[in-house]
Structures are given as C-alpha cells and as structure tokens.
N, C-alpha and C positions, 0 to 999 in steps of 0.2 A: 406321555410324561411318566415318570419311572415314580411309581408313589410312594417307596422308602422315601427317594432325594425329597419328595413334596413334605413328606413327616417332619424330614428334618427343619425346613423352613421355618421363618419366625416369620407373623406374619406382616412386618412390614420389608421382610424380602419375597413374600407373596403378591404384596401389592406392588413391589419393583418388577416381578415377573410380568404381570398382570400390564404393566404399563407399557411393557416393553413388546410384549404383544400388543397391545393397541397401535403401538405406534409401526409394525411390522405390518398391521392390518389394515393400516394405511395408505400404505405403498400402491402407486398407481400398476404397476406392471408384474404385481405377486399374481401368479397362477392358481385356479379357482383349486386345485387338489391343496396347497401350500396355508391358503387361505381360511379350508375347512380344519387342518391339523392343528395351525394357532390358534381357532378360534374353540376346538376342543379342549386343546392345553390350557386356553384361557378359562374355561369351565368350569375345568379340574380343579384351576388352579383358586378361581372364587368359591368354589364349594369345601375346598380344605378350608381359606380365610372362615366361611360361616360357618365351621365347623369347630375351628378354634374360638372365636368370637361367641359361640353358643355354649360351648364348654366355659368358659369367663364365666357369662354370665349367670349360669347355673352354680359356681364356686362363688359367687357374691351373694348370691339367695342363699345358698347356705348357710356363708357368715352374716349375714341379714338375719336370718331366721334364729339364729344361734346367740343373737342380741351381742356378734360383736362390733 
C-alpha cells in the first residue's frame, strides 16, 4: 500500500478499506501469497486508523488541559 494515498484517508475510508479486506480475506479460493498482501495492507491500513485516532486524542488532552 502506497502510504502518501494512506495519509490522505479519513479514517472512516480506512475503516472501508479495512473492510474490504476482510471480506477479500474471506474468499474461499484466494491464494495463500494474495492472502498475505491483504492482510499486510490490512495492517498498514489499522495502524494509520491508531494513529489518527491517537493523534485526536492527544488534541482533546490538550484542550482538556487548557480548560477549554
């Protein structure tokens, strides 16, 4: 997965990615090479989410702490 295009994601088109592999990784007759790629891209793709999601929450302790 090309991590410019990942950057640009919001992440509830991360979590459309993310789904869309699960459900490719479902497939009875995907090839075990096929298999390992989505479930890398799948990876990638949850650790950019935790990584926006952690970046949030750090900009709320801020304004938390800032008493706004």
């Amino acid at each position: 997965m090309n991590q410019e295009h990942t950057q640009t994601r919001s992440l509830e088109e991360e979590f459309q990615q993310i789904e869309s592999l699960i459900q490719q990784l479902e497939q009875e007759d995907i090839p075990l090479q096929e298999s390992f790629q989505l479930y890398s891209q799948g990876m990638e793709s949850l650790k950019h989410c935790m990584n926006m999601i952690t970046d949030v929450e750090k900009q709320i302790q801020i304004i938390d702490e800032a008493g706004e």
